[in-house]
C-alpha positions as CSV (number, residue, x, y, z in Angstrom):
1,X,-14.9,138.2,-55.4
2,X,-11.9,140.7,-54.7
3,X,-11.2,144.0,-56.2
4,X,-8.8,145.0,-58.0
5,X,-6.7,146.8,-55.2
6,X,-7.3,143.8,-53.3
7,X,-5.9,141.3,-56.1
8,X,-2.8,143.4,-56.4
9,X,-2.3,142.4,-52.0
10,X,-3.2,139.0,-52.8
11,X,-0.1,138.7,-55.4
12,X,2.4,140.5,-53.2
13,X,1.9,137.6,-50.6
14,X,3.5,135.4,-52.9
15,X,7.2,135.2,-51.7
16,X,9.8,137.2,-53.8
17,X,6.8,139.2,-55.0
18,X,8.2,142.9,-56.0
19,X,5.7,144.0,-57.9
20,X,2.4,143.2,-59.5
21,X,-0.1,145.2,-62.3
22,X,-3.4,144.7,-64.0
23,X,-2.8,145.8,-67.4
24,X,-5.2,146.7,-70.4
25,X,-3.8,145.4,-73.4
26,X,-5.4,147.5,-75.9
27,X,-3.7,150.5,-74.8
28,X,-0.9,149.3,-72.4
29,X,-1.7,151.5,-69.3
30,X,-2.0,150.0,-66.2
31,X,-5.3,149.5,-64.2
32,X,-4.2,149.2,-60.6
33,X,-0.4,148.2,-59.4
34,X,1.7,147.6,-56.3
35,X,5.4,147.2,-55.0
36,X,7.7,148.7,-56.3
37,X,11.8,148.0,-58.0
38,X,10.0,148.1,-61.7
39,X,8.6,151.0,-63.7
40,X,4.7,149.6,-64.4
41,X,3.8,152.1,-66.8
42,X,7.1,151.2,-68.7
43,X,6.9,147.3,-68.3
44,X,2.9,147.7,-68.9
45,X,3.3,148.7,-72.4
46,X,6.6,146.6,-73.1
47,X,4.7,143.7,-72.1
48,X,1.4,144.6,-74.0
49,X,4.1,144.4,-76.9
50,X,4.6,140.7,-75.7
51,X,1.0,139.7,-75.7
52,X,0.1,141.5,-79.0
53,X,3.5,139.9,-80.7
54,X,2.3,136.1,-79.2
55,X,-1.3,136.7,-80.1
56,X,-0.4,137.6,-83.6
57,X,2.2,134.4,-84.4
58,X,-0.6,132.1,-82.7
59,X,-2.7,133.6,-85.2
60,X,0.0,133.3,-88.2
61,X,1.0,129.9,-87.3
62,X,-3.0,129.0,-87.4
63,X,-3.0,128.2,-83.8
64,X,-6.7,127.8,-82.2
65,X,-5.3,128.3,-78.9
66,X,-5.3,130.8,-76.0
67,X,-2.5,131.9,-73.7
68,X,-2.0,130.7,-70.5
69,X,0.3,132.4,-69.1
70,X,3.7,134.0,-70.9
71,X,7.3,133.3,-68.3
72,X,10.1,135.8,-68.9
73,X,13.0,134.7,-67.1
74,X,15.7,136.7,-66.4
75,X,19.1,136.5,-64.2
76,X,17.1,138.2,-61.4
77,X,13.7,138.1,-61.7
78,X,10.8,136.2,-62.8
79,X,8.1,137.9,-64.8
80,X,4.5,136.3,-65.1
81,X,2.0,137.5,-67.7
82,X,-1.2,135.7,-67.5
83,X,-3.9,137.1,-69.8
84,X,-7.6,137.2,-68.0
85,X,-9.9,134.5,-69.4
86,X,-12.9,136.1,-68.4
87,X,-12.1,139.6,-69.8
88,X,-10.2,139.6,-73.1
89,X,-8.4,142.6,-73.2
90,X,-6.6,142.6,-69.6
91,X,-3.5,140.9,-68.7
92,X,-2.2,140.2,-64.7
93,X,1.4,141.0,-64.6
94,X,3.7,139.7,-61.9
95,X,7.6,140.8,-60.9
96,X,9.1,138.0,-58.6
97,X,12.5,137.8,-57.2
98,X,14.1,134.9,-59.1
99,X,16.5,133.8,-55.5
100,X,13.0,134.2,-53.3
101,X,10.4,132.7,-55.2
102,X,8.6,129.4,-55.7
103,X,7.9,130.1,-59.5
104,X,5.3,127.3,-59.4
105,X,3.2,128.8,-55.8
106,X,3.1,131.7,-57.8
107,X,1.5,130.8,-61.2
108,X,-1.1,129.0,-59.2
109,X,-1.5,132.6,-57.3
110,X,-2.3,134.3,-60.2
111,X,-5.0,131.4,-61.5
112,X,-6.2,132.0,-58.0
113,X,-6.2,135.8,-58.1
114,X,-7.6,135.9,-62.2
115,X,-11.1,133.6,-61.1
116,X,-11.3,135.7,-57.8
117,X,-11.0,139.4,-59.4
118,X,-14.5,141.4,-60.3
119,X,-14.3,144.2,-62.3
């Protein structure tokens, strides 16, 4: 089991990482972070936005589903958002490098790093 401090290093060994967060979704602020080339309190409650906005169309379009993770592509980057299975409420947010990443390595990082974290 890793901590959160410790889950933030595991992400940032994925290559092209810039930046990673553990994010309440209730509020938006962040829980722990790392790296650095975005603002995470910004991009923390943006993204909350995102989550809240899926959850509620799921529920609108009568959807018994969960998210698995949300992609954001952008000319740059890549931005993972994978909501925690095991504690609603929390969301692991990841900032890769779009021209230094393996997009797939590092969705399968943070599976890895969501069954691994303790909190």
């Amino acid at each position: 089991m890793a901590t959160i401090k410790q889950s933030m290093e595991e992400l940032m060994t994925c290559d092209g990482a810039l930046c990673a967060a553990l994010v309440d979704s209730v509020s938006g602020m962040v829980l722990g972070s790392i790296g650095s080339g975005v603002d995470m309190e910004i991009a923390a409650a943006g993204n909350t936005e995102v989550v809240r906005a899926k959850v509620k169309t799921m529920r609108d379009l009568g959807l018994n589903d969960t998210i698995e993770d949300i992609l954001i592509t952008l000319g740059k980057h890549y931005h993972i958002i994978r909501p925690m299975a095991r504690k609603e409420g929390l969301f692991i947010y990841l900032v890769l490098d779009k021209a230094k990443s393996n997009l797939a390595l590092a969705r399968r990082k943070t599976v890895d790093v969501e069954k691994e974290l303790t909190l």
